[in-house]
TORLO-117891 format. One record per atom (N, C-alpha, C): residue in one letter; y, z, x. Coordinates in steps of 0.02 Angstrom, whole numbers, plus 50000, padded with zeros to 5 digits. Last residue first. Example, Ala and Ser with C-alpha at 12.3 -4.5 7.8 and 13.67 -1.06 7.14 Angstrom:
TORLO-117891
   type      c2      c3      c1
      S   49888   50354   50642
      S   49947   50357   50684
      S   50002   50394   50645
      A   49716   50390   50660
      A   49775   50390   50615
      A   49835   50390   50660
//
This chain:
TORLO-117891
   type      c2      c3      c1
      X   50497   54554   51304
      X   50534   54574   51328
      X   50543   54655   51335
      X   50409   54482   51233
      X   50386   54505   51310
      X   50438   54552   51334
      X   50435   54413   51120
      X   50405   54494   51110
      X   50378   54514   51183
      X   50501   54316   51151
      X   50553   54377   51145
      X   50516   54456   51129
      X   50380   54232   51183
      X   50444   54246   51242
      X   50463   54335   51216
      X   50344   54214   51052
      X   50298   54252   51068
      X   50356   54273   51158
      X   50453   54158   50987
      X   50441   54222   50984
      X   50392   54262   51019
      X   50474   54032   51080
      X   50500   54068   51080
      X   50483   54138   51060
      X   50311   53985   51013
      X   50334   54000   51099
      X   50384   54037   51113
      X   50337   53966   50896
      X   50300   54027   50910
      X   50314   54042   50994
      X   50446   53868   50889
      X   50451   53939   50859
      X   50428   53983   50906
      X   50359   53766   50947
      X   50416   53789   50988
      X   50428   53849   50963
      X   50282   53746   50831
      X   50251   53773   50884
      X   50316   53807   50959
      X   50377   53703   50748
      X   50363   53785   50733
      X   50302   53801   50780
      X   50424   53600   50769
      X   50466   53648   50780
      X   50436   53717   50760
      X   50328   53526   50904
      X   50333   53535   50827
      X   50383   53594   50836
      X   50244   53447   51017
      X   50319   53481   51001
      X   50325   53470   50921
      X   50141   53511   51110
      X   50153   53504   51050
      X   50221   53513   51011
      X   50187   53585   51260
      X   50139   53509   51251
      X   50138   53476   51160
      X   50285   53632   51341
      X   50281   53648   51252
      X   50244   53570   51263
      X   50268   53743   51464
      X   50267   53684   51446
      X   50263   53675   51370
      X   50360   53897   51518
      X   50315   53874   51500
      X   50317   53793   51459
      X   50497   53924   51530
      X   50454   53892   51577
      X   50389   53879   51581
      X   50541   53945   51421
      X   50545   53999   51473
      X   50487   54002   51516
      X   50488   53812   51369
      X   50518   53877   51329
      X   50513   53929   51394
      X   50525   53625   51394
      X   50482   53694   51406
      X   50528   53747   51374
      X   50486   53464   51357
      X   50529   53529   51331
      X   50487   53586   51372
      X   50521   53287   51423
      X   50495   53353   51430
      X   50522   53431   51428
      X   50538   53142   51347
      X   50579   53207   51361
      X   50506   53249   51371
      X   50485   53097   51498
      X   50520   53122   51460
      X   50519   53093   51394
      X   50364   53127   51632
      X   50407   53088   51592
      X   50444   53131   51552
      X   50326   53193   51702
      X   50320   53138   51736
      X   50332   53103   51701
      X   50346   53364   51789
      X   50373   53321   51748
      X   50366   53255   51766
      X   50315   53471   51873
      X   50269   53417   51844
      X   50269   53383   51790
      X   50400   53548   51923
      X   50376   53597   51866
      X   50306   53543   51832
      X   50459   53471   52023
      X   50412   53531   52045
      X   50362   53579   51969
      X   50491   53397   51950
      X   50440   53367   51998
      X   50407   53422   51986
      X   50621   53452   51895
      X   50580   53432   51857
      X   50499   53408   51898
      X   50681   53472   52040
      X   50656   53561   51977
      X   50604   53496   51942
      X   50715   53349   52059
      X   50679   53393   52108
      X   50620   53455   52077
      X   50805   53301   51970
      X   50737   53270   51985
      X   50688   53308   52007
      X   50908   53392   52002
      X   50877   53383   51945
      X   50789   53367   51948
      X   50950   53332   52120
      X   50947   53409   52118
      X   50875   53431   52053
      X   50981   53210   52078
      X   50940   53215   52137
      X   50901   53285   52122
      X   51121   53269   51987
      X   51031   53213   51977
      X   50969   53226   52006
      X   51190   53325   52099
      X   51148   53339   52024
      X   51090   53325   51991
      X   51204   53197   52164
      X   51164   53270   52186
      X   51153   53306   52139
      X   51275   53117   52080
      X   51220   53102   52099
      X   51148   53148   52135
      X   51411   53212   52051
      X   51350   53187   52003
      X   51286   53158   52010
      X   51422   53219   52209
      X   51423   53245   52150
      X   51377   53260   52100
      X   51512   53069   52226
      X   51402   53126   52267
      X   51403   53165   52210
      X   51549   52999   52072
      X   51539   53045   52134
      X   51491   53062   52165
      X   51559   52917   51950
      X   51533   52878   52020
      X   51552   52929   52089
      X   51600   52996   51865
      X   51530   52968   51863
      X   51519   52937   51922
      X   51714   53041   51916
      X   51663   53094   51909
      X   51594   53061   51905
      X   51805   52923   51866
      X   51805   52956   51928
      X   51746   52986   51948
      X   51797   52903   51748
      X   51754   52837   51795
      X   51754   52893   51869
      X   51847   53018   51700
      X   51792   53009   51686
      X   51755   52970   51719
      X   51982   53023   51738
      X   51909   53064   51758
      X   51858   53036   51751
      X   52010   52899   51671
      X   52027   52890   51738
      X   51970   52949   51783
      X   51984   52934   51538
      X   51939   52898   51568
      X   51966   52865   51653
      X   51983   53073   51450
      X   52030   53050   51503
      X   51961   52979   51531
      X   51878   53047   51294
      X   51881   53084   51361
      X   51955   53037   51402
      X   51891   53038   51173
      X   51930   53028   51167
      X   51943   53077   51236
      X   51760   52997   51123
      X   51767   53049   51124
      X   51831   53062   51152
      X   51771   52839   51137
      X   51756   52855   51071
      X   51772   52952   51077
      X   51784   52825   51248
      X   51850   52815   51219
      X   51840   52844   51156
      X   51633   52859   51306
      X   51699   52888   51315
      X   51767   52890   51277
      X   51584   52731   51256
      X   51581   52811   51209
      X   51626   52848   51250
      X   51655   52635   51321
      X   51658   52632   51260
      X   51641   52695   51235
      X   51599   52672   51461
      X   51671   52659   51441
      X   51692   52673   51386
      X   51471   52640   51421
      X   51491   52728   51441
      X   51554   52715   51454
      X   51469   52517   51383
      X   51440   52558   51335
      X   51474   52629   51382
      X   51476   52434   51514
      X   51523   52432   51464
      X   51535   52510   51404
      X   51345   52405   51525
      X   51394   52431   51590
      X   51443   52465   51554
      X   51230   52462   51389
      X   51282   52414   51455
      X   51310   52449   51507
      X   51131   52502   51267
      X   51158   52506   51333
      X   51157   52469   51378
      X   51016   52474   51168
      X   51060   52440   51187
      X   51126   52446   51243
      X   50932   52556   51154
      X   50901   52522   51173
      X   50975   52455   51182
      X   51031   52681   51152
      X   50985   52697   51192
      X   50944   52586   51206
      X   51103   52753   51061
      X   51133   52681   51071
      X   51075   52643   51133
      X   51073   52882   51033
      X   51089   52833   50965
      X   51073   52766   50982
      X   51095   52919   51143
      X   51008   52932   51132
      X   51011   52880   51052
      X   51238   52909   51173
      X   51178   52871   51212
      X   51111   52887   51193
      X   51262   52991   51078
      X   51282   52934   51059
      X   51217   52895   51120
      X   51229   53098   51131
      X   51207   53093   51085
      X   51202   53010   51067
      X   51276   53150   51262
      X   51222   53132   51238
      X   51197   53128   51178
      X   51406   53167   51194
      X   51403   53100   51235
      X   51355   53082   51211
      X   51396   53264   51160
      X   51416   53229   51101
      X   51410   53159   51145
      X   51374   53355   51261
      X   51304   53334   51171
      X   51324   53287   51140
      X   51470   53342   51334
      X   51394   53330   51379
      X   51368   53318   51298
      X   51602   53378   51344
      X   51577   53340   51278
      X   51510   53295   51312
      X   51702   53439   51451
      X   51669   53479   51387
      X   51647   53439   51324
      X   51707   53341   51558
      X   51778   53354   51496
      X   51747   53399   51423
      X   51605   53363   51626
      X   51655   53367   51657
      X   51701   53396   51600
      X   51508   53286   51534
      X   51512   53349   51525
      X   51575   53401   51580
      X   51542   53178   51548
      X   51578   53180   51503
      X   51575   53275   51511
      X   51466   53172   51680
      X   51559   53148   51690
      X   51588   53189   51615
      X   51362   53170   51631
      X   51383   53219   51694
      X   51463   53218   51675
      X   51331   53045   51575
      X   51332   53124   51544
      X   51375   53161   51572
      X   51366   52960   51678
      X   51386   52948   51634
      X   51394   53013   51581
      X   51220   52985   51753
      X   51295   52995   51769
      X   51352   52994   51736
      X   51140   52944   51638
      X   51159   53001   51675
      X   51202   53016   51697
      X   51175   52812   51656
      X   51181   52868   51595
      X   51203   52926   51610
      X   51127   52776   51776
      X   51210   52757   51769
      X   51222   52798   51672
      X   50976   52796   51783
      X   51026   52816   51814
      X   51112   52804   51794
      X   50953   52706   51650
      X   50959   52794   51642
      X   50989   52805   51699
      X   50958   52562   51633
      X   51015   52615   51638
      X   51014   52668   51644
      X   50817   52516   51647
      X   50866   52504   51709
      X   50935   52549   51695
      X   50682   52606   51686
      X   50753   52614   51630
      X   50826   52582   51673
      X   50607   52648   51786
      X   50582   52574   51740
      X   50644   52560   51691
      X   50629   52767   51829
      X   50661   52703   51881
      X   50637   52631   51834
      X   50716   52901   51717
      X   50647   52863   51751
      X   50670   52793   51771
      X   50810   53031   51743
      X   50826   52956   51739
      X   50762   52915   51769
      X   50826   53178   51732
      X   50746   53128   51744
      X   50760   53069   51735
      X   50927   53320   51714
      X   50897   53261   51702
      X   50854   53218   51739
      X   50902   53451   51592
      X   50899   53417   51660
      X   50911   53350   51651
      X   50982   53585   51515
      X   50956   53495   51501
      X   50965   53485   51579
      X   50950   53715   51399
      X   50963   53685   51474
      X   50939   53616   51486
      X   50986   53823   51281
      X   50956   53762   51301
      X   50993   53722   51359
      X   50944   53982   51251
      X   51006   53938   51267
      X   50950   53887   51297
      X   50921   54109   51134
      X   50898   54043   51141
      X   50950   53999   51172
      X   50983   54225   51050
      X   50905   54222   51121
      X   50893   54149   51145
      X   51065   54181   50951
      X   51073   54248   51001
      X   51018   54262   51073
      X   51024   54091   50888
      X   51091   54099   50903
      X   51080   54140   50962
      X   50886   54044   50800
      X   50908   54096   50878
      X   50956   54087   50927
      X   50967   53941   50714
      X   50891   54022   50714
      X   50882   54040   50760
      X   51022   53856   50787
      X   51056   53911   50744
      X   51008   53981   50724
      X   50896   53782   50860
      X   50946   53837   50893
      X   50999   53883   50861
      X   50842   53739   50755
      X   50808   53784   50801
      X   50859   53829   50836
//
């Protein structure tokens, strides 16, 4: 999706750490940090891989795996910081009536059918507003 609109299409990630997930808060944070060291996709990746098995341990471990500074890295995840982010996060997603995840929108409109060629049309029908 996003190589097919290289040029009109930037993707923005909130985050929504829901309170039944006992790790999504400490993920999250955990993102934040990596995205500190320019490797927010590749983190999140491994944690959407590793998702039903996540530890304390586990955002140590994909860190080393991306071969982040991990003196930053513990640093940044356990800042206000990163937690006001979150917070910050939570907030936009409320307000837009987000009550779970993942929730996609296209230039703020809600993508209730996520197929990639209903997302398509949302995008094009966006770029013919312009």
């Amino acid at each position: 999706m996003l190589e097919q609109n290289a040029d009109t299409v930037k993707i923005v990630f909130k985050h929504f750490p829901l309170s039944f997930h006992a790790q999504a808060q400490a993920a999250s944070l955990a993102s934040i940090a990596a995205h500190k060291q320019g490797k927010f996709w590749q983190y999140h990746d491994l944690l959407y891989e590793n998702h039903k098995t996540l530890t304390t341990q586990s955002y140590e471990t994909f860190a080393t795996q991306l071969g982040l500074d991990l003196t930053a890295f513990n640093r940044d995840r356990q800042s206000a910081q990163a937690r006001d982010q979150i917070g910050a996060d939570i907030n936009i997603a409320k307000e837009a009536g987000v009550s779970g995840t993942p929730a996609i929108f296209v230039n703020g409109h809600r993508v209730n059918q996520r197929s990639l060629q209903v997302i398509q049309s949302m995008i094009d029908a966006e770029l013919k507003k312009r």
